[in-house]
N, C-alpha and C positions, 0 to 999 in steps of 0.2 A: 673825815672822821667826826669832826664839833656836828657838822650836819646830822649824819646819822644818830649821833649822843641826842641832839635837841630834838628830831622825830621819836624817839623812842622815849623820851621823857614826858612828853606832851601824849603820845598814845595810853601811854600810863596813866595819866595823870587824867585824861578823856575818860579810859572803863573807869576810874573811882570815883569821879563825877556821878557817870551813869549808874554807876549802882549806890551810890548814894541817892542818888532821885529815884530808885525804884525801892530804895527803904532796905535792900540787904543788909541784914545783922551783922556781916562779914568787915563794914566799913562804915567807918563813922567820920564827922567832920574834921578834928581833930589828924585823924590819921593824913585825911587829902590835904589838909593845910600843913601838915608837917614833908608830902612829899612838893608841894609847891615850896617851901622854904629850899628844901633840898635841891630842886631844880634850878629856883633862880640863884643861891649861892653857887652852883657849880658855870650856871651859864655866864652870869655876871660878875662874881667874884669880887672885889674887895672896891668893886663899881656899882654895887645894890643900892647903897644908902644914900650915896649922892644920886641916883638916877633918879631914885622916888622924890629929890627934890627939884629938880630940872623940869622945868616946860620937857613937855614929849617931843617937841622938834628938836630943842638941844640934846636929852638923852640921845635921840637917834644920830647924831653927829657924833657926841661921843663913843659911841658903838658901832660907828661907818658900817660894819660889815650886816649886809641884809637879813642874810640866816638867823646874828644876834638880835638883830631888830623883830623880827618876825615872833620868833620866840618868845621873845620879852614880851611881846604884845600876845599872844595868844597866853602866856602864863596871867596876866595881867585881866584876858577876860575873861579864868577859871575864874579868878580873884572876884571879879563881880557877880559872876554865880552866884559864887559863894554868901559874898555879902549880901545878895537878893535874900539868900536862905537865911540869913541871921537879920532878917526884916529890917537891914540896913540900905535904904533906899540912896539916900547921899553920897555915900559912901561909894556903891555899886553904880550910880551914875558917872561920878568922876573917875574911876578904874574903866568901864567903858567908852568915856571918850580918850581917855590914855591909848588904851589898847587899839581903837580906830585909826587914832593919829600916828602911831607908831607902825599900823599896817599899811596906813596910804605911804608914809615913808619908804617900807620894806621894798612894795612893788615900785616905787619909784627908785631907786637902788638897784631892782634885780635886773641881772642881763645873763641868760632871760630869767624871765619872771615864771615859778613854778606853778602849774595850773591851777593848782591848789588852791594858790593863796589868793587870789581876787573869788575866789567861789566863798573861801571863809570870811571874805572883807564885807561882802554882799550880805552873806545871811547876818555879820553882826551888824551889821549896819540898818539890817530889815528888823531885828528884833526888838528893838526899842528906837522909841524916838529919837532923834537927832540929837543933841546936846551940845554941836560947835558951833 
């Protein structure tokens, strides 16, 4: 069930992206930063505010389970999208090595591992430069 919840929040959360970067009038930043709030409060719960302080290897311990791992990390590289978009360069580098490190976690966790998720570890990983 939390699986299904966290794909369908992240595909959500994928088209407002997209159509945010092709300028539809439909969606603005605001709106995608308010369903990322919404996503990670329901994924993470009253474990949000400590996690953003955690090294990302300890968050991922605290969250043992992969699917939460995975998620967190995939909501984690809208977050630097995003930040890219608000010419926060800092910002958007340190949420992407979050979100890298919390996916090498996830696949390391999964048994098995969904094919998915090393295909999205690759491409973020190919999209900017290294930063670990």
């Amino acid at each position: 069930m939390q699986r299904d919840l966290v794909l369908r929040w992240l595909e959500q959360i994928s088209a407002l992206i997209a159509k945010l970067l092709r300028r539809d009038p439909t969606v603005d930043l605001t709106l995608v930063e308010d369903r990322l709030d919404d996503a990670e409060t329901q994924l993470l719960g009253p474990l949000r505010l400590l996690l953003e302080r955690l090294e990302p290897a300890s968050a991922a311990e605290l969250l043992t389970d992969p699917w939460r791992i995975q998620g967190y990390a995939e909501l984690l590289a809208f977050r630097s999208a995003i930040a890219r978009l608000k010419e926060n360069p800092t910002e958007a580098d340190d949420l992407l090595h979050r979100a890298r490190v919390l996916g090498r976690e996830a696949l390391r966790r999964a048994d098995p591992v969904p094919p998915e998720w090393p295909r999205w570890l690759e491409r973020l990983e190919s999209d900017a430069p290294p930063v670990d």
